[in-house]
ChimeraX commands (.cxc) that place a marker at each C-alpha (Angstrom):
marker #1 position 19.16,-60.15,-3.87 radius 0.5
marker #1 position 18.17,-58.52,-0.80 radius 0.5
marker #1 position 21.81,-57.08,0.01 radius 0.5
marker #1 position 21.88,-56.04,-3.28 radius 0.5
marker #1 position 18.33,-54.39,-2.34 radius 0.5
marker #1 position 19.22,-52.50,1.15 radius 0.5
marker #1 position 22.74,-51.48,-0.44 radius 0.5
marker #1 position 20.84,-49.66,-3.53 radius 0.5
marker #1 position 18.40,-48.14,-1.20 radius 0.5
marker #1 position 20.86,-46.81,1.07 radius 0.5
marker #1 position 22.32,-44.75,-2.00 radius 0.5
marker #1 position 19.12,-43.36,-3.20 radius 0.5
marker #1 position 19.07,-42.32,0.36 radius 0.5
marker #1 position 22.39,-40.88,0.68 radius 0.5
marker #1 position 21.62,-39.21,-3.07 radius 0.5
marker #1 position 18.57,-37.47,-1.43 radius 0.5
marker #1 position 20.35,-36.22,1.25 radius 0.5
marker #1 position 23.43,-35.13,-0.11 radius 0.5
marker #1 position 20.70,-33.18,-2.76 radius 0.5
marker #1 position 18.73,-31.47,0.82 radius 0.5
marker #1 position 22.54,-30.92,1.80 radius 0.5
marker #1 position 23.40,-28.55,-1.26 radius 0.5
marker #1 position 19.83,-26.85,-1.48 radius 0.5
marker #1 position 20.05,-25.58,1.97 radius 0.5
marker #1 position 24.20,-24.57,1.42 radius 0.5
marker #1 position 22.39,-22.52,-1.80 radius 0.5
marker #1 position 19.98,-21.29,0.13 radius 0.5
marker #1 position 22.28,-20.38,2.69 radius 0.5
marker #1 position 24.64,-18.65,0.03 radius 0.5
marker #1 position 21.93,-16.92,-1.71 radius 0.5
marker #1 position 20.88,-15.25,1.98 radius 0.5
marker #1 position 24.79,-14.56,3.03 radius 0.5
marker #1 position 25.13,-12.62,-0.58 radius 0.5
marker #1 position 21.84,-10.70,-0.21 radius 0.5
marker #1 position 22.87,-9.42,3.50 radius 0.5
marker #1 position 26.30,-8.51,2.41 radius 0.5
marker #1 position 25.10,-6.56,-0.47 radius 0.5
marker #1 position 22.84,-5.38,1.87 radius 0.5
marker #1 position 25.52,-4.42,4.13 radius 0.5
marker #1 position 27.54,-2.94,0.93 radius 0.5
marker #1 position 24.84,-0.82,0.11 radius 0.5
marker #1 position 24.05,0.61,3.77 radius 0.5
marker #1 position 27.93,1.75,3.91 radius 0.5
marker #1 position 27.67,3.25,0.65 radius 0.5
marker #1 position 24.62,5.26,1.31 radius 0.5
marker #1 position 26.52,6.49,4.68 radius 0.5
marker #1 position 29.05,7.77,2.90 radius 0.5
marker #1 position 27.26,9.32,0.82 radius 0.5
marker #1 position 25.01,10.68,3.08 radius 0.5
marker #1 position 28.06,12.23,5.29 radius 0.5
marker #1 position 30.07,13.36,2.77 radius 0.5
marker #1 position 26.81,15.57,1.17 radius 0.5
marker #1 position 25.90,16.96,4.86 radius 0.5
marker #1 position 29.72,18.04,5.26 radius 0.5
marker #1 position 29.36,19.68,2.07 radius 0.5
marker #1 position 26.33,21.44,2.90 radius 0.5
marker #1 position 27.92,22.66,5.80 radius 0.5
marker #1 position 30.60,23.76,4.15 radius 0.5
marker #1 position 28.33,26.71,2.23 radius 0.5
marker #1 position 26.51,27.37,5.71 radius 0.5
marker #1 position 23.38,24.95,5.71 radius 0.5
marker #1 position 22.86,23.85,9.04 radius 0.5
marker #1 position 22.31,20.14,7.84 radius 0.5
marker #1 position 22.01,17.81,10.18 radius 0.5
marker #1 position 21.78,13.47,9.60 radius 0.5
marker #1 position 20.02,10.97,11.64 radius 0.5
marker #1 position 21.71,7.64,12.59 radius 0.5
marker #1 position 18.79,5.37,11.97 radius 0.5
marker #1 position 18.04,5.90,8.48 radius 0.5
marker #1 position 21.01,8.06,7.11 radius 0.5
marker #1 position 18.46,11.21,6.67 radius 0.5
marker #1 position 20.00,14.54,5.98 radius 0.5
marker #1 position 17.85,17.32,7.74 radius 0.5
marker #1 position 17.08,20.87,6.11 radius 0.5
marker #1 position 14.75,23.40,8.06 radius 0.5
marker #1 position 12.26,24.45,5.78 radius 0.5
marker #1 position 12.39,27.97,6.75 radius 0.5
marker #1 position 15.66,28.44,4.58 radius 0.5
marker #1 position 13.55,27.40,1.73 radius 0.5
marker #1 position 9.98,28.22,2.49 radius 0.5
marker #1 position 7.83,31.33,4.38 radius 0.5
marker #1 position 5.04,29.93,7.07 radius 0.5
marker #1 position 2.14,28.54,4.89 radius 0.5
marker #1 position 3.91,28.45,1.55 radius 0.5
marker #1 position 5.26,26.75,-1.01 radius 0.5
marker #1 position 7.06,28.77,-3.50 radius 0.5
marker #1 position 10.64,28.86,-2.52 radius 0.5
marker #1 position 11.54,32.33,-0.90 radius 0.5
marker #1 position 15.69,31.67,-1.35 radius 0.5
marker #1 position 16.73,29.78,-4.37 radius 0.5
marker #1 position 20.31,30.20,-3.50 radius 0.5
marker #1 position 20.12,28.10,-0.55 radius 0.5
marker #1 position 18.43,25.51,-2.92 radius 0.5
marker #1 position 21.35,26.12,-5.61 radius 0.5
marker #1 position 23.61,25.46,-2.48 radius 0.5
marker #1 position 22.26,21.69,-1.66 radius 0.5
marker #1 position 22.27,20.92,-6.27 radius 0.5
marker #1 position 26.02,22.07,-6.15 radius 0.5
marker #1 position 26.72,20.44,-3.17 radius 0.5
marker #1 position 25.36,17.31,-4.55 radius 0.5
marker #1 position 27.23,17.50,-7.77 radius 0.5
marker #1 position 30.66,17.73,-5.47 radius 0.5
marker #1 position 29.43,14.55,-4.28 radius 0.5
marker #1 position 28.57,12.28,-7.12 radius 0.5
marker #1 position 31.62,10.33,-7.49 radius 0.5
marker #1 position 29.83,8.33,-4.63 radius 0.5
marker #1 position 26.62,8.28,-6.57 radius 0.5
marker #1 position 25.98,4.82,-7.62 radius 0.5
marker #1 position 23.83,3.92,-10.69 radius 0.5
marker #1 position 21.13,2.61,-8.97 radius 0.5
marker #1 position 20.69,5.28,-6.55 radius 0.5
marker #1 position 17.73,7.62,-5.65 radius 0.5
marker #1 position 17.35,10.60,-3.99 radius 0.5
marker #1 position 14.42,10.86,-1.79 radius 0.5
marker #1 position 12.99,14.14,-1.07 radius 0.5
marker #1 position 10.72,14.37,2.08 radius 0.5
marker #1 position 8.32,17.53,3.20 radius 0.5
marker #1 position 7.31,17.62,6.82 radius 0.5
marker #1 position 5.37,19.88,8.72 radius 0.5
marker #1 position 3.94,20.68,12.16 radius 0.5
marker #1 position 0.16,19.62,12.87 radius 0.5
marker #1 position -1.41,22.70,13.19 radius 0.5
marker #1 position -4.00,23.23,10.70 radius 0.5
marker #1 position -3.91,25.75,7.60 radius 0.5
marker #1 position -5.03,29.34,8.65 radius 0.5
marker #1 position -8.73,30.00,6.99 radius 0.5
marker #1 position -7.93,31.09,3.56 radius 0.5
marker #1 position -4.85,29.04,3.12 radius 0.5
marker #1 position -3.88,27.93,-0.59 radius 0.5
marker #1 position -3.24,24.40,0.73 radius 0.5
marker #1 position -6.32,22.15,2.06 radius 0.5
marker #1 position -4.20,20.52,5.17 radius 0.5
marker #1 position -0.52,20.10,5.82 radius 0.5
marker #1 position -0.14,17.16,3.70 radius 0.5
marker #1 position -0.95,18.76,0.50 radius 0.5
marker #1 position 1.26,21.64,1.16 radius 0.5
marker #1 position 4.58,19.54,2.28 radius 0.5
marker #1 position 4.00,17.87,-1.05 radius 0.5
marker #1 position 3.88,21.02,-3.10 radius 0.5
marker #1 position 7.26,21.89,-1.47 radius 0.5
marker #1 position 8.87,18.46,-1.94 radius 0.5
marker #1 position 8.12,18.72,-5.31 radius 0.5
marker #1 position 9.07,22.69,-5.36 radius 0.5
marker #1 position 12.61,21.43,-3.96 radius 0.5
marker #1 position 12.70,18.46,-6.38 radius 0.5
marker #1 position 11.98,20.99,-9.73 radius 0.5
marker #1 position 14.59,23.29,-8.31 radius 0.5
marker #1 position 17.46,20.30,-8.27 radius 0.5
marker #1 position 16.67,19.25,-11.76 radius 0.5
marker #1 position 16.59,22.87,-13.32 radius 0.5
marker #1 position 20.08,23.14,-11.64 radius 0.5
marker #1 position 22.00,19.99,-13.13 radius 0.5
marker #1 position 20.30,17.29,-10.46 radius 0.5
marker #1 position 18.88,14.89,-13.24 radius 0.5
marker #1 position 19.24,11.59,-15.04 radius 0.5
marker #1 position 20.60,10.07,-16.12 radius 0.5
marker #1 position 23.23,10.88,-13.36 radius 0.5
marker #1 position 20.87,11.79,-10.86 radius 0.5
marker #1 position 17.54,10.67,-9.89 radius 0.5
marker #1 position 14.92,12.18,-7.83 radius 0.5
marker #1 position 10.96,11.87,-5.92 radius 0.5
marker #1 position 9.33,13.65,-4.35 radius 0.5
marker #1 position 7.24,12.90,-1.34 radius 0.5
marker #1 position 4.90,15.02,1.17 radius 0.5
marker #1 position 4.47,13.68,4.77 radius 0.5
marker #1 position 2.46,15.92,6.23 radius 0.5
marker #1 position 2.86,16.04,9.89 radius 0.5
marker #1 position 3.37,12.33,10.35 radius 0.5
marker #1 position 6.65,11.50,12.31 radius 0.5
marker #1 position 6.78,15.25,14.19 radius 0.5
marker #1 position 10.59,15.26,15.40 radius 0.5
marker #1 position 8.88,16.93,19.12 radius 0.5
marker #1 position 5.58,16.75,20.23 radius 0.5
marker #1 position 3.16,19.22,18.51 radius 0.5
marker #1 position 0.92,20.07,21.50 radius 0.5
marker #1 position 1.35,21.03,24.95 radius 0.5
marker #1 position -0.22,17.80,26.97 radius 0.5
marker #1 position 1.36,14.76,26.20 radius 0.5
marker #1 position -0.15,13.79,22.49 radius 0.5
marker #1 position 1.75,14.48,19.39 radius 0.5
marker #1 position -0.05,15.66,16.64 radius 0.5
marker #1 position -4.03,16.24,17.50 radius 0.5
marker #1 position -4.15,18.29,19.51 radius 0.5
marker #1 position -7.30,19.69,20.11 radius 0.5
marker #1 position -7.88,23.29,20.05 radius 0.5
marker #1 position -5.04,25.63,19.43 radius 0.5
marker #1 position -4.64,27.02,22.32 radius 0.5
marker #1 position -3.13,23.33,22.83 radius 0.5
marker #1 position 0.00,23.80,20.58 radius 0.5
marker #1 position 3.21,24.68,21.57 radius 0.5
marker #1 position 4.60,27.76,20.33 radius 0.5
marker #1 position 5.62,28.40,16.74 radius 0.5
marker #1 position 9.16,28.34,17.40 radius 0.5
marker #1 position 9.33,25.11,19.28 radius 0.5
marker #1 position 7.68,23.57,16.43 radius 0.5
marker #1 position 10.27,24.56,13.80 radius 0.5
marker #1 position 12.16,20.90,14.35 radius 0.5
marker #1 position 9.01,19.56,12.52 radius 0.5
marker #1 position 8.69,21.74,9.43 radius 0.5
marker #1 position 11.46,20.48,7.65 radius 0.5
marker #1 position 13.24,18.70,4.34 radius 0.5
marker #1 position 14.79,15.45,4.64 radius 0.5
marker #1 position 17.09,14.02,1.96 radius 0.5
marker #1 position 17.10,10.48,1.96 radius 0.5
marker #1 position 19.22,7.81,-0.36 radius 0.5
marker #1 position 17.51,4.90,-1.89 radius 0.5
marker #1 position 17.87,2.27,-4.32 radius 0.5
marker #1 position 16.05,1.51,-7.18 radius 0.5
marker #1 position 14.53,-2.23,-7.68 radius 0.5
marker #1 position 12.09,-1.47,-10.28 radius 0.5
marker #1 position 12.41,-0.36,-14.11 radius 0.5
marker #1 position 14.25,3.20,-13.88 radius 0.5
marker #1 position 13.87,6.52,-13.75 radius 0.5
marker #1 position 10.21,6.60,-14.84 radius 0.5
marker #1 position 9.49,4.15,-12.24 radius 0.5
marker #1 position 10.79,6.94,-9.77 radius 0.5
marker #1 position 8.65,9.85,-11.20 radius 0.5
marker #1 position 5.11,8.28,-10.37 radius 0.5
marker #1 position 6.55,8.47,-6.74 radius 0.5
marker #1 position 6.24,4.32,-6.13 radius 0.5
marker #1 position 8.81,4.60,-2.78 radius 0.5
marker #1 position 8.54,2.08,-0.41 radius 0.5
marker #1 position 9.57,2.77,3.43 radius 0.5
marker #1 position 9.49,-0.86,4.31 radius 0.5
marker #1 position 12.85,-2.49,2.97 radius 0.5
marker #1 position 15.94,-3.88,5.09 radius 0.5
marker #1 position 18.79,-1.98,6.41 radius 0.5
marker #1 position 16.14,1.30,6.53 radius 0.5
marker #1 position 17.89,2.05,2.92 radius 0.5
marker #1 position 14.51,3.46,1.05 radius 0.5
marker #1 position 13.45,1.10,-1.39 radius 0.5
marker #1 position 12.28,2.56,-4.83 radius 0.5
marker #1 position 10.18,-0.47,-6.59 radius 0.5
marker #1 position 7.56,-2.23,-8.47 radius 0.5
marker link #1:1,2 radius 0.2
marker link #1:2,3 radius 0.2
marker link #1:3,4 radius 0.2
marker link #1:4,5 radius 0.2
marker link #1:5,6 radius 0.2
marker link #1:6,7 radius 0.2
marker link #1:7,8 radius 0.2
marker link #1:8,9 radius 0.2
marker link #1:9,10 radius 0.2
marker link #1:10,11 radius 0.2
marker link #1:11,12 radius 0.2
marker link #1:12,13 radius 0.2
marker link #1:13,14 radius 0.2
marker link #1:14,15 radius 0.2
marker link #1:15,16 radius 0.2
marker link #1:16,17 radius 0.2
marker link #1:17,18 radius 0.2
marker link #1:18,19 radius 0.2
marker link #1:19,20 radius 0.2
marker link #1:20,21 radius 0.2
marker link #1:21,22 radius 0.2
marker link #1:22,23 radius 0.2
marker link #1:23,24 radius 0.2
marker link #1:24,25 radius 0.2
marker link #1:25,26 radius 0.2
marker link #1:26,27 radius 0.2
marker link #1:27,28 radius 0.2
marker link #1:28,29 radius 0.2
marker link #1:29,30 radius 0.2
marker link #1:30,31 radius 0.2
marker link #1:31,32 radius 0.2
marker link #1:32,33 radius 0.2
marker link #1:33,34 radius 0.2
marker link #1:34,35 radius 0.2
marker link #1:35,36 radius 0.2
marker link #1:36,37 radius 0.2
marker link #1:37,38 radius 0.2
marker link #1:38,39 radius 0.2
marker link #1:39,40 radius 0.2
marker link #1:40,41 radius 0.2
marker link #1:41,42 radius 0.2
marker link #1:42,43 radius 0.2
marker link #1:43,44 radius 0.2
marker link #1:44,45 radius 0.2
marker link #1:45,46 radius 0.2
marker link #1:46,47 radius 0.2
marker link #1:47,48 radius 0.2
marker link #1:48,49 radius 0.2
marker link #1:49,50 radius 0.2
marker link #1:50,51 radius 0.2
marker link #1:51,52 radius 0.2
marker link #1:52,53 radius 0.2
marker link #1:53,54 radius 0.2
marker link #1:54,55 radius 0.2
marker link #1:55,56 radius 0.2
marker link #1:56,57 radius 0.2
marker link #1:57,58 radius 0.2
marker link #1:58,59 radius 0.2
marker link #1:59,60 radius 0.2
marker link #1:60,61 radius 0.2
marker link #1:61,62 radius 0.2
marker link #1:62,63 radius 0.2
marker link #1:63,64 radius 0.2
marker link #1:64,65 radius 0.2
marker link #1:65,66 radius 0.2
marker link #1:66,67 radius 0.2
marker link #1:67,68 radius 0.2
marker link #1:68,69 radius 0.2
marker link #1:69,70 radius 0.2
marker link #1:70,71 radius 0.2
marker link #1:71,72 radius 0.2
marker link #1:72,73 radius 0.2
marker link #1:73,74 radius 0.2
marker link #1:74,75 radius 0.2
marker link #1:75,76 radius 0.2
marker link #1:76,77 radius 0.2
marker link #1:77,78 radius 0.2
marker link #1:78,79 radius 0.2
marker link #1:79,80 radius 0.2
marker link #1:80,81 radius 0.2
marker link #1:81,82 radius 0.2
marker link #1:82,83 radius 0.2
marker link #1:83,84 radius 0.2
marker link #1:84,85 radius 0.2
marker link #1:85,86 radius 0.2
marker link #1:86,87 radius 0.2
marker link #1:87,88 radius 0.2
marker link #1:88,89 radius 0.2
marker link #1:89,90 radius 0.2
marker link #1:90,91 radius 0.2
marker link #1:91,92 radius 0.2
marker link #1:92,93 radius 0.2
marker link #1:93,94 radius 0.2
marker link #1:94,95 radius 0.2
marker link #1:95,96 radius 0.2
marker link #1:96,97 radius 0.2
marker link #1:97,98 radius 0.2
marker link #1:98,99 radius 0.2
marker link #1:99,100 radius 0.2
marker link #1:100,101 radius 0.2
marker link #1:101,102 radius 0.2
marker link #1:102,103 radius 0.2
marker link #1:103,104 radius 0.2
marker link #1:104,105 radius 0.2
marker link #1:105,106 radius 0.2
marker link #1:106,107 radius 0.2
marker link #1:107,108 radius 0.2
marker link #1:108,109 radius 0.2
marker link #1:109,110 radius 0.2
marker link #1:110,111 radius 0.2
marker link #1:111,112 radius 0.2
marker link #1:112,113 radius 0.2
marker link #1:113,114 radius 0.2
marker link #1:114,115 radius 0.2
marker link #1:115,116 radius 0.2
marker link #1:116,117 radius 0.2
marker link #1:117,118 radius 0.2
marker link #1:118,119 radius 0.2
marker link #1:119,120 radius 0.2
marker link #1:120,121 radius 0.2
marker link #1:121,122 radius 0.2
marker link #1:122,123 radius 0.2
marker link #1:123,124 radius 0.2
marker link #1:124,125 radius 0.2
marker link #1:125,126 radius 0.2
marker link #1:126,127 radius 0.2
marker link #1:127,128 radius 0.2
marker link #1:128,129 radius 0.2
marker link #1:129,130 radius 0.2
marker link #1:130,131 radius 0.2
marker link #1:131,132 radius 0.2
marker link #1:132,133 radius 0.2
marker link #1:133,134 radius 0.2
marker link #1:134,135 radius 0.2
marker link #1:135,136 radius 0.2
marker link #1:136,137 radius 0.2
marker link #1:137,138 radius 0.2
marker link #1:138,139 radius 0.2
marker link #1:139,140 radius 0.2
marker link #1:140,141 radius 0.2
marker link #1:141,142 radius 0.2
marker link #1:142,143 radius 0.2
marker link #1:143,144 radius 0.2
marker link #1:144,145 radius 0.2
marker link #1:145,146 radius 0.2
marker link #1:146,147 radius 0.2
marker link #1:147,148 radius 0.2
marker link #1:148,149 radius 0.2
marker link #1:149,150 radius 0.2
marker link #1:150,151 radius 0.2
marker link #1:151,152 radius 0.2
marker link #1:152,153 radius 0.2
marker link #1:153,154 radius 0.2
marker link #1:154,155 radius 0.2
marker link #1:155,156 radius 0.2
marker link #1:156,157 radius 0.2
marker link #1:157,158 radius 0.2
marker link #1:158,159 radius 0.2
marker link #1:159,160 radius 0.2
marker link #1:160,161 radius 0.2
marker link #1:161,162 radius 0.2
marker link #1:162,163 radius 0.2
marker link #1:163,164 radius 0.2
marker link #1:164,165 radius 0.2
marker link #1:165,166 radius 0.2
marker link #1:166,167 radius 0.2
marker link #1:167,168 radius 0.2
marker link #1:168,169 radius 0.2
marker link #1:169,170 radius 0.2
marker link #1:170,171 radius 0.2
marker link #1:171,172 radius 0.2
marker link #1:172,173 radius 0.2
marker link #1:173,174 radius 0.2
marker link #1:174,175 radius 0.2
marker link #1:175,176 radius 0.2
marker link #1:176,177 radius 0.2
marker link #1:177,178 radius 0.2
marker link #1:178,179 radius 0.2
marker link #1:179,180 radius 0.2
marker link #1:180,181 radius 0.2
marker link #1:181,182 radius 0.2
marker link #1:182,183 radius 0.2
marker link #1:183,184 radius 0.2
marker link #1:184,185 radius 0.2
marker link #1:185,186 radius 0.2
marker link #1:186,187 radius 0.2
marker link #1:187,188 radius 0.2
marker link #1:188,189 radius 0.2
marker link #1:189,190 radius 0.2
marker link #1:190,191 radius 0.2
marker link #1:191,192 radius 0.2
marker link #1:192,193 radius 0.2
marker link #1:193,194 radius 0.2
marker link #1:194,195 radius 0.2
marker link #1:195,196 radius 0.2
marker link #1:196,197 radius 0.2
marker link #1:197,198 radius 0.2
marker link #1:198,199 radius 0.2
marker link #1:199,200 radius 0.2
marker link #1:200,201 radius 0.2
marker link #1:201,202 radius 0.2
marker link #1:202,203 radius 0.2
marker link #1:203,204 radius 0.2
marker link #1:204,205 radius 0.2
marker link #1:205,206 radius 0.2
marker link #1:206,207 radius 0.2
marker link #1:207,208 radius 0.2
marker link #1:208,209 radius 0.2
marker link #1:209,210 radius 0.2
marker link #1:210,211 radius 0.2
marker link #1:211,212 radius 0.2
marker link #1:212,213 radius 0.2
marker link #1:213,214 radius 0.2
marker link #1:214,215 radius 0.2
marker link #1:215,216 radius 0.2
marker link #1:216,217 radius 0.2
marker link #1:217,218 radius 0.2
marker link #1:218,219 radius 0.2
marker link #1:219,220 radius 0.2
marker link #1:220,221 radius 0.2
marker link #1:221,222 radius 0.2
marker link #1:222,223 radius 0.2
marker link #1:223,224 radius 0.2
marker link #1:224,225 radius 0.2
marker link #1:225,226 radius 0.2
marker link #1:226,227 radius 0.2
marker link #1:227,228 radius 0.2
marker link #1:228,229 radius 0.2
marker link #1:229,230 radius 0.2
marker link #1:230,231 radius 0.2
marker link #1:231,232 radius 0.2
marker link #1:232,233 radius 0.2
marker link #1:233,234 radius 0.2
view
């Protein structure tokens, strides 16, 4: 009886093991498939992201892309005048929906196209139609975003939010000394022209996680996701 005992518990033992064995190979699995997707996904977006800024420079928009997040870089002075946000050449806009529309074969279904405003930190001149910097990169986020859909840039093919960012992440420092966006008085801010890398439009791919395109238009985007792919969700 008791070899019969130790021989049956030594089963149930080799049972629960083999069982913590093939839960942690799942687990395992399920995190190897969700980095190579992962991995799929950030290549995709790359190419993407390349082949549009080649296309842009194609038809003379100095576009430029950053390596750590795959942005594509417009200065907002060939959209927008100092202070504004109605769009002062629509061709150059009609450039970047065409040049898009060269590109979709690389579009993938669950694809978004994130549309950043940027500015520098110094504050709205008294009398401004914008309260601060914030409120007037999103009017021309959204500005560039209308202009895309009213030239073919829509779903269901395409789709698109827009975001304002305000000064946050300046490209150079805004002010003279060594801090970066308060600067003080404005005698403390570098000169106009030196601050043109910060007023700017960046085009960023995403992917959508949540439940389509009206997800997207209540401008739900989420900077915090792996790879640095933009992560359009809940």
């Amino acid at each position: 009886m008791r070899g019969r005992y130790r021989v049956t518990t030594w089963v149930a033992l080799a049972d629960f093991f083999t069982a913590i064995a093939l839960i942690s190979f799942a687990l395992y699995a399920s995190h190897r498939s969700r980095a190579d997707q992962v991995i799929r996904i950030q290549d995709d977006v790359r190419e993407l992201a390349e082949r549009l800024r080649d296309e842009l420079r194609k038809e003379g928009i100095p576009a430029q892309t950053r390596d750590e997040d795959l942005a594509i870089v417009l200065p907002s002075i060939l959209f927008f005048e100092s202070g504004r946000a109605e769009i002062r050449d629509s061709s150059n806009l009609t450039k970047v929906a065409d040049a898009l529309k060269r590109v979709q074969d690389n579009w993938r279904d669950n694809f978004v196209l994130v549309i950043q405003g940027y500015t520098d930190s110094r504050p709205p001149k008294p009398g401004a139609a914008f309260r601060d910097n914030l409120e007037l990169s999103r009017w021309r986020a959204r500005a560039v975003e209308e202009h895309l859909d009213q030239h073919g840039i829509q779903p269901p093919r395409f789709q698109l939010v827009a975001q304002g960012m305000g000064p946050h992440n300046p490209v150079v420092k805004n002010c003279v000394d060594e801090r970066w966006m308060d600067c003080g008085s404005l005698d403390n801010f570098r000169p106009s022209e030196e601050l043109e890398k910060n007023r700017r439009i960046e085009l960023k791919f995403g992917v959508f996680t949540g439940n389509g395109h009206e997800t997207a238009r209540k401008n739900q985007v989420s900077q915090t996701v792996p790879a640095q792919v933009p992560d359009v969700s809940r």
